[in-house]
C-alpha positions as CSV (number, residue, x, y, z in Angstrom):
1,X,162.0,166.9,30.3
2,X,160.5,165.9,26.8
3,X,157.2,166.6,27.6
4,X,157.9,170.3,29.5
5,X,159.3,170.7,26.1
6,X,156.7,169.5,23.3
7,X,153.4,171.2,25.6
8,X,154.6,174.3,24.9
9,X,155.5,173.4,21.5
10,X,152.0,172.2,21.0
11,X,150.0,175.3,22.7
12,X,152.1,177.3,19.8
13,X,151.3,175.1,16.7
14,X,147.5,175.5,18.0
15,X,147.5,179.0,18.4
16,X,149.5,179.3,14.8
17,X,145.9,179.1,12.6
18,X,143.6,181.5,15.1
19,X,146.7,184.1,14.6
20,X,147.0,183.4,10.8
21,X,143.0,184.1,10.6
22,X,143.2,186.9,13.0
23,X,143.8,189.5,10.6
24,X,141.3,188.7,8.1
25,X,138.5,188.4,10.8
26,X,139.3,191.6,12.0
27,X,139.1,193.2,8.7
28,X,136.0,191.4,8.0
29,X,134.0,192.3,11.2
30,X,135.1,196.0,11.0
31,X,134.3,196.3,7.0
32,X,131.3,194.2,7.2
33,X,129.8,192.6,10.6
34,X,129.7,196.2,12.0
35,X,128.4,198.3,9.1
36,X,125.4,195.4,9.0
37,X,125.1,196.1,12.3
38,X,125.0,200.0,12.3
39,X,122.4,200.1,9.3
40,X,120.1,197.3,11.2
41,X,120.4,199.7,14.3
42,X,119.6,202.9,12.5
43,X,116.5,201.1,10.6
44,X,114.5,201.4,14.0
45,X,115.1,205.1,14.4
46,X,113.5,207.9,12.5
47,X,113.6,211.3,12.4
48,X,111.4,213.8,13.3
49,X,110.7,217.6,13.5
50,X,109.4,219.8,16.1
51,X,107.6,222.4,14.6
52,X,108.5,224.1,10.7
53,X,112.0,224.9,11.8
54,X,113.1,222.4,14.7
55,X,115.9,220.7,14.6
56,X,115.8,217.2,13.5
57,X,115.7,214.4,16.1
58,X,116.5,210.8,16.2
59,X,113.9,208.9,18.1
60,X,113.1,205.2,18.3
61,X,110.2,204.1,16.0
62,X,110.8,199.9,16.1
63,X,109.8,197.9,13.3
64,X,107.8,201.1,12.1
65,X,109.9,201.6,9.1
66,X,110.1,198.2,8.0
67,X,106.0,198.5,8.1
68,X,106.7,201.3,6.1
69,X,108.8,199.6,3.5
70,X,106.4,196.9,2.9
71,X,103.7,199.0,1.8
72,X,105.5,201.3,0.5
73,X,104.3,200.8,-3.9
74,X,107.6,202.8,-5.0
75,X,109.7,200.0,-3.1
76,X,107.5,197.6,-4.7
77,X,107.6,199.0,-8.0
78,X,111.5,199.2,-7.8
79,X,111.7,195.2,-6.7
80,X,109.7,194.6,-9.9
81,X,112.0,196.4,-11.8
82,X,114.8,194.6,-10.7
83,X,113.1,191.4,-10.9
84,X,112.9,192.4,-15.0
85,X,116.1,193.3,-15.0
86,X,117.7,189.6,-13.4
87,X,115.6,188.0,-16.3
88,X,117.0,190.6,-18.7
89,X,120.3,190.2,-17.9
90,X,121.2,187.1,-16.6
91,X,119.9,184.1,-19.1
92,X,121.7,186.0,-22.0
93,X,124.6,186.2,-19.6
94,X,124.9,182.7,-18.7
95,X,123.9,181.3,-22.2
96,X,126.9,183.8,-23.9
97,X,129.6,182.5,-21.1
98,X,128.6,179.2,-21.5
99,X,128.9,179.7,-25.2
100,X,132.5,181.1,-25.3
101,X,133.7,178.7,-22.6
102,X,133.1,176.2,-24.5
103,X,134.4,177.3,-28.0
104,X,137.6,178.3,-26.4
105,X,138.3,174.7,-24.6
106,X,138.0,173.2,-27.5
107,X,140.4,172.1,-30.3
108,X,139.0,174.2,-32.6
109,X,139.6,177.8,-31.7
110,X,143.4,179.0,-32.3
111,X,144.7,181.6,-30.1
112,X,143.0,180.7,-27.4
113,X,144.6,183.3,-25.0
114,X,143.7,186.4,-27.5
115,X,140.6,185.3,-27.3
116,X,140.0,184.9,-23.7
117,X,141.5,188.5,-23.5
118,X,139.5,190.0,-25.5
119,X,135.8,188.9,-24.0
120,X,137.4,189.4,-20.2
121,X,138.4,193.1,-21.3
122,X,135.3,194.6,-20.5
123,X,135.5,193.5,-17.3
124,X,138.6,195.6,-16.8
125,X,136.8,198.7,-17.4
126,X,135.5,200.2,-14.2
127,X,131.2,200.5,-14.2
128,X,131.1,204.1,-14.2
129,X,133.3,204.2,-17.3
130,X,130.9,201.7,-19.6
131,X,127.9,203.2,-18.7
132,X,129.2,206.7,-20.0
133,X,130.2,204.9,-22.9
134,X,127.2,203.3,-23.4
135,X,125.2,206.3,-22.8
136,X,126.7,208.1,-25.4
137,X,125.6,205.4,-27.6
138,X,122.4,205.6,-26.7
139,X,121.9,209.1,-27.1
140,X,119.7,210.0,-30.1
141,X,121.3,212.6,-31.5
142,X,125.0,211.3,-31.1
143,X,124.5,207.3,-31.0
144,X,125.8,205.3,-33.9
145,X,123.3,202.6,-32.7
146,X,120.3,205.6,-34.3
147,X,122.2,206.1,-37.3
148,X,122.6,202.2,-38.3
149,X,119.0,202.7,-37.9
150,X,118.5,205.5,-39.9
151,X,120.3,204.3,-42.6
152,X,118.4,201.0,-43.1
153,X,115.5,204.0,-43.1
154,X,113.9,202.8,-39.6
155,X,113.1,205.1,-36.7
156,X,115.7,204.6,-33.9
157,X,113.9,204.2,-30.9
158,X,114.9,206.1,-27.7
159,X,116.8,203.9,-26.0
160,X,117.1,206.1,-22.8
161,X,113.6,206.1,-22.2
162,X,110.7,204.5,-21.3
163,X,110.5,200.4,-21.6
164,X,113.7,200.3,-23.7
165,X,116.0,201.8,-20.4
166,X,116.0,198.7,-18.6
167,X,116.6,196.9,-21.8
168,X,119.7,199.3,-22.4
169,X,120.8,199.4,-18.9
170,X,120.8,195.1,-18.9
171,X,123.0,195.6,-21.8
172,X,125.3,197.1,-19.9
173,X,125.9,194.6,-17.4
174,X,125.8,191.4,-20.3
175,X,128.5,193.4,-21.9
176,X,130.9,193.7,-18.7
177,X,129.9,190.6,-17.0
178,X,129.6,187.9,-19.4
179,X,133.7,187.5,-19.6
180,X,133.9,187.6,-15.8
181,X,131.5,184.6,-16.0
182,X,133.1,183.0,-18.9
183,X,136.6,182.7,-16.8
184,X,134.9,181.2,-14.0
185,X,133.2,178.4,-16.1
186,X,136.6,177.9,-18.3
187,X,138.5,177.5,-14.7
188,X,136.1,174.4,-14.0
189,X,136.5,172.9,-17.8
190,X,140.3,172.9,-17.2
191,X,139.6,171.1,-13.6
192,X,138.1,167.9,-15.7
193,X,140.3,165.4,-15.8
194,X,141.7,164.9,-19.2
195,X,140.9,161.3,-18.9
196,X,137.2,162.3,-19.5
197,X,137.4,164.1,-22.8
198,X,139.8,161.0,-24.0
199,X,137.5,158.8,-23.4
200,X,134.8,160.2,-25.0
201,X,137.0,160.9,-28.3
202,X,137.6,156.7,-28.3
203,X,133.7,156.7,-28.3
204,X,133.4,158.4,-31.1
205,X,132.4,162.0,-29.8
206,X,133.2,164.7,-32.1
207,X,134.0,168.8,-30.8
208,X,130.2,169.8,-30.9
209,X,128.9,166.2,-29.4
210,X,131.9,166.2,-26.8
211,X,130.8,170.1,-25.8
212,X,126.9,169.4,-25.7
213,X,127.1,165.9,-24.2
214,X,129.9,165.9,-21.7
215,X,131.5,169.4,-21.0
216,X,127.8,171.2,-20.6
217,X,126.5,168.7,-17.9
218,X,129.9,169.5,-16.2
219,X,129.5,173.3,-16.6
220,X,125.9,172.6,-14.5
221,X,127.9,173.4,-10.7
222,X,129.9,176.2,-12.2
223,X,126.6,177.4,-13.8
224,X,124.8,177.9,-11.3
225,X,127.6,179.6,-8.7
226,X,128.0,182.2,-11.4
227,X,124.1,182.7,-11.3
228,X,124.3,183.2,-7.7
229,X,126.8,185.0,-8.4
230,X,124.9,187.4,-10.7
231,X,121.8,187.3,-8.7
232,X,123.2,188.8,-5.9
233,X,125.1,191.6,-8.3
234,X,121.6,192.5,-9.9
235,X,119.7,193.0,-6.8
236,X,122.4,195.4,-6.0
237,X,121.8,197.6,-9.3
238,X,123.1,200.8,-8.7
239,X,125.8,202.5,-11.0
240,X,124.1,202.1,-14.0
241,X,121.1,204.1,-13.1
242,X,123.1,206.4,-11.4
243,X,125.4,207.0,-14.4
244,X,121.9,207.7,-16.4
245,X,120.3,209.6,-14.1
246,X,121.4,212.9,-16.0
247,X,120.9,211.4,-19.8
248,X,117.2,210.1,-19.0
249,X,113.8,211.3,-17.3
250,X,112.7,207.8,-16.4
251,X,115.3,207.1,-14.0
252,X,113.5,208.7,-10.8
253,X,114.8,208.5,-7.6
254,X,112.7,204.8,-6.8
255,X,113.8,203.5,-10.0
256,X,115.9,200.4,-8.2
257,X,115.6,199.8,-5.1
258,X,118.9,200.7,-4.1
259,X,118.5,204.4,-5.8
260,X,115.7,204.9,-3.6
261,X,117.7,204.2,-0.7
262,X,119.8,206.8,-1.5
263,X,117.4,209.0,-2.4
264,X,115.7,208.6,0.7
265,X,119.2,209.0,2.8
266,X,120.7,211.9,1.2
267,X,117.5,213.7,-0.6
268,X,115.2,213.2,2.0
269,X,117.1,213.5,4.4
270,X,115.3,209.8,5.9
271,X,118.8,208.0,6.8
272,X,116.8,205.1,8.7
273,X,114.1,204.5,6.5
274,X,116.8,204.9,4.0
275,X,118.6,201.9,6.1
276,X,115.4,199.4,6.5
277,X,115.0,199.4,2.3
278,X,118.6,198.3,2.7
279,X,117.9,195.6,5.4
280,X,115.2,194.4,3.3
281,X,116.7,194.3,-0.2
282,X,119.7,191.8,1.9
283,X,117.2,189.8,3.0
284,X,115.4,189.8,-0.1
285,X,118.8,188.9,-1.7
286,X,119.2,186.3,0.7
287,X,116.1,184.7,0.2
288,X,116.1,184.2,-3.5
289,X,119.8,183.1,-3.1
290,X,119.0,180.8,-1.0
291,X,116.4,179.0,-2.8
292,X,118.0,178.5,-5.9
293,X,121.4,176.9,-4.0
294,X,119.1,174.9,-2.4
295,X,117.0,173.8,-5.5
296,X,120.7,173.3,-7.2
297,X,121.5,171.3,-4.0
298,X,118.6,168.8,-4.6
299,X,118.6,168.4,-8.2
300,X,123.0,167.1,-7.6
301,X,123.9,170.5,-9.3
302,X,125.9,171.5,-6.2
């Protein structure tokens, strides 16, 4: 009679975990397995016209637009851009996080919650938002940036076009994402054991030898997760040039790599060539993800 009883009982307490995940598989196959799915199928179609004033048609074309993509120089010249724009962005980032991670673990820095507050805040404000904020900077005729110029009697450059955009549009995203970072690596100083900091205090480690010595080898896992982290964000650069589209000629429609996607999808009118730049930027994404976990992997970062 006991065991009629506890089989059942068992069968249930197995099936408890698939039904608990349930949910969240479903949401995450329906939100992102399938839309990977429906832009990898639409990359081997194309469109095409039948005469001046036929109606489009979807036919099958293969790897034809990834061919395409590959040679294409404004893909290329978009990749490069972004490539600039990770080495822009993301060493500043990192080196500013680390930076106020530090200074607010240690004994030194009063109001420590204020603080942490107060560099997470931009993160709060949506990326639309802070790039019309920051455009209005940047204008010439408006910016207070080009009258703190002016009144030192220097020219204020144009910071919405030409070489400085991508410097201004970087700035952006240090200024939003530096205090996301910076609660990330605080989370993994307060994981370290207090033991550790105690010890090196008995040896005779001050604040600054204790941060340099001991918390910043710690940091090196959490480091590099947040540079993965921002990796992946920058090869998705969107919003910002977006935003500045309106305020600045040099933002044409291959300016990222993502913008020319959707210039090529709703401008063109190209929705699966539109869909191969997209299958190629992930994989692009991918890759360079990829290598540096697996460089962090080997060198014990990870």
């Amino acid at each position: 009679m006991s065991h009629t009883v506890t089989r059942p009982l068992a069968r249930r307490n197995r099936s408890v975990p698939y039904v608990m995940v349930a949910p969240f598989v479903l949401v995450f196959a329906v939100f992102f397995l399938v839309p990977i799915g429906i832009a990898v199928v639409q990359s081997l179609h194309g469109t095409e016209r039948s005469g001046l004033l036929g109606r489009p048609q979807d036919v099958f074309v293969g790897l034809g637009n990834y061919a395409e993509v590959f040679a294409d120089p404004s893909f290329h010249s978009g990749l490069l851009r972004v490539l600039g724009y990770v080495g822009l962005t993301i060493p500043v980032m990192l080196v500013l996080s680390a930076g106020f991670a530090l200074a607010l673990d240690s004994a030194v820095v009063r109001l420590r919650r204020f603080h942490r507050l107060t560099f997470f805040l931009p993160y709060a404000i949506p990326v639309v938002v802070a790039t019309l904020i920051w455009g209005f900077f940047y204008q010439p005729k408006f910016s207070p940036i080009a009258a703190a110029f002016e009144a030192f009697g220097i020219s204020a450059p144009n910071l919405l076009e030409g070489a400085p955009l991508l410097g201004s549009i970087a700035n952006v995203a240090v200024w939003q994402w530096t205090g996301y970072n910076m609660i990330i690596l605080v989370a993994a100083l307060q994981a370290v054991p207090p033991s550790v900091y105690e010890a090196a205090r008995l040896d005779g480690c001050g604040e600054l030898a204790l941060a340099l010595r001991i918390k910043l080898p710690l940091l090196v896992p959490a480091l590099l997760l947040a540079f993965i982290f921002s990796l992946i964000g920058a090869f998705q650069l969107f919003n910002e040039p977006a935003v500045l589209r309106p305020l600045s000629s040099s933002v044409t429609a291959d300016y990222t790599p993502n913008v020319y996607a959707y210039s090529k999808a709703f401008t063109d009118a190209q929705p699966g060539y539109a869909a191969a730049i997209a299958v190629v930027l992930a994989l692009a994404t991918f890759v360079f993800s990829f290598v540096f976990l697996r460089a962090g992997q080997r060198k014990g970062a990870l």
